[in-house]
SETORVO-906301 format. One record per residue (C-alpha): x, z, y; residue in one letter. Coordinates in steps of 0.25 Angstrom, whole numbers, plus 5000, padded with zeros to 4 digits. Example, Ala and Ser with C-alpha at 12.3 -4.5 7.8 and 13.67 -1.06 7.14 Angstrom:
// residues 2
504950314982A 505550294996S 
This chain:
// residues 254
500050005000X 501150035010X 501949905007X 500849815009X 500249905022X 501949895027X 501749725023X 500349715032X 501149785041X 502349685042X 501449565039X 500649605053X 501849625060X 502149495057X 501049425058X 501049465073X 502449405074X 502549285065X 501349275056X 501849265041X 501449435037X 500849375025X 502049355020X 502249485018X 500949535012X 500649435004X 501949454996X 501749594996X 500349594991X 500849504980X 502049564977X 501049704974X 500249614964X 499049544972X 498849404969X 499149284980X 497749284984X 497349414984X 498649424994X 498349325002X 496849375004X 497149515004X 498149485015X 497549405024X 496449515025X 497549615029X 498349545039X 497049505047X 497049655053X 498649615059X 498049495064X 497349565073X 498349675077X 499349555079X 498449465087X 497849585097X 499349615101X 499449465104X 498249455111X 499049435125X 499649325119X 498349255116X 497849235130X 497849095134X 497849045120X 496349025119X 496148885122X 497048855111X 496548975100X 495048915102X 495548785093X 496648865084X 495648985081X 494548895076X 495648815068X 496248935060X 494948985056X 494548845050X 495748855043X 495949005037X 494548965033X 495148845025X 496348915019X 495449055015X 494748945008X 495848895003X 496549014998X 495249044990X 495248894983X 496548854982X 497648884972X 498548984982X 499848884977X 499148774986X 499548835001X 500548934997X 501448784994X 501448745006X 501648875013X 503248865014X 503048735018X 502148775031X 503048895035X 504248815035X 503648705044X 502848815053X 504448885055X 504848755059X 503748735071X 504248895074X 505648865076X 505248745082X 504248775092X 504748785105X 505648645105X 504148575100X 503548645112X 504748605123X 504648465117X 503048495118X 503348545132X 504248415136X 503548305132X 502348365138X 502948385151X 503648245150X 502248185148X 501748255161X 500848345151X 500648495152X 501648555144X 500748685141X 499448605138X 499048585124X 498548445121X 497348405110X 498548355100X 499248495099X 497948565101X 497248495088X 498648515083X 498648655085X 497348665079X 497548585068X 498948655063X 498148795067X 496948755056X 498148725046X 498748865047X 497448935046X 497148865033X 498548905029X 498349065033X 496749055027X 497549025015X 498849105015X 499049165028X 500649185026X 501449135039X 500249075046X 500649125058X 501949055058X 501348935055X 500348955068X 501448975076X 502348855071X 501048755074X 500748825087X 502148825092X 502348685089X 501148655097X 500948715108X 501748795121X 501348915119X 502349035118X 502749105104X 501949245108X 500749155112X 500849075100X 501049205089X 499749265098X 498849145095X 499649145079X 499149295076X 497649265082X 497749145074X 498149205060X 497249315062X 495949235062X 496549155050X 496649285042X 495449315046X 494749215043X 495649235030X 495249365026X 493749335029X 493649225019X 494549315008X 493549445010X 492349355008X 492649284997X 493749334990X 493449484993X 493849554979X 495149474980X 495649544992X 496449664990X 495749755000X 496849865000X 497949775004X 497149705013X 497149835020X 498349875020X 499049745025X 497849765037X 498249905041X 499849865041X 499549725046X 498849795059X 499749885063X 500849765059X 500049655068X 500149755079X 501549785079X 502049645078X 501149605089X 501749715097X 503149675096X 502849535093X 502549505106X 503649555113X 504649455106X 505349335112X 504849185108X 506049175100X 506149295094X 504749275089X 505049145083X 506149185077X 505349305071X 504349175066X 505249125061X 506049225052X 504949275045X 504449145042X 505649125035X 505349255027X 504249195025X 504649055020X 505749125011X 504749215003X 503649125002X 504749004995X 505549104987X 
């Protein structure tokens, strides 16, 4: 009971930061002897009460963002709809292949981010455009690659976070604080919506004393990493991306 309230714990803290705390309870309810499934349900139902710690201490950061969030919000519901759907269908080998494959590619539009928006920001500004302003294509982008990564975290949940801020950071010009703000609403509602369709349809495969002991750590967790989150550099915060999404590469290949 304490090792899997300390993982909620981490995995909130995390989750404020970066987005991938799934990879640590998820192993760890599997490593104490629940199935796949009943892990991934069990733990998205947790992780939703960090959710909310980590997106009210963000909640500065989210001012401004609303024109934006009104298009993304809709899409990630649509999607964690799809992927709980999903998760309760389909042979769990179907999206944990390609799992690697997406991590890898959302690290790479991380590290990559700012010199996609300075050559965002040039061509822009050499087309006499607004460099600030989003335009229909990135927007339907944005929505598009949002909808993708809510049917990946309705399915999995592990790392989508990192994989909203590599599609975000790619596209638009918004700061790294602004963008992990907008990631944690984001992934919230997408376990949300998770965790609803796990308790109404699979509600005997959820393992209730888990789930509550992941929520009581990741809600002091979310708090805590949101606290101090907040007050790191862009680049520090990248870095932190990063790092633990290499972690997170390395355990979910070997």
């Amino acid at each position: 009971m304490i090792v899997i309230a300390l993982a909620g714990f981490g995995a909130g803290a995390i989750n404020a930061l970066v987005g991938s705390g799934t990879l640590i309870t998820f192993p760890t309810l599997v490593a104490f002897g629940y199935p796949p499934v009943v892990a991934t349900m069990s733990n998205a139902v947790g992780l939703v009460a960090g959710g909310v710690s980590s997106t009210w201490g963000y909640r500065r950061e989210l001012r401004g963002q609303w024109d934006r969030l009104r298009w993304q919000i809709p899409a990630s519901l649509a999607g964690a709809g799809l992927g709980a759907w999903l998760l309760l269908h389909l042979p769990e080998k179907a999206f944990v292949t390609i799992v690697p494959v997406l991590l890898a590619l959302a690290l790479i539009l991380v590290v990559a981010g700012p010199r996609i928006q300075a050559w965002a920001r040039e061509r822009a500004e050499a087309q006499g455009r607004d460099a600030e302003h989003v335009g229909p294509g990135r927007m339907a982008a944005l929505t598009g690659g949002t909808f993708a990564v809510g049917v990946y975290g309705g399915y999995f949940t592990a790392a989508q976070g990192i994989l909203l801020v590599g599609v975000m950071g790619a596209l638009l010009p918004e700061s790294m604080q602004r963008m992990n703000a907008a990631k944690n609403l984001l992934s919230l509602l997408v376990n949300v919506v998770a965790a609803t369709a796990y308790t109404l349809v699979a509600f005997d495969r959820i393992s209730w004393a888990a789930a509550g002991l992941i929520a009581v750590g990741s809600l002091v967790g979310g708090a805590v990493g949101a606290r101090y989150g907040r007050h790191l550099s862009p680049t520090a915060l990248r870095a932190v991306i990063v790092v633990v999404g290499l972690i997170g590469l390395w355990r979910l290949l070997f």
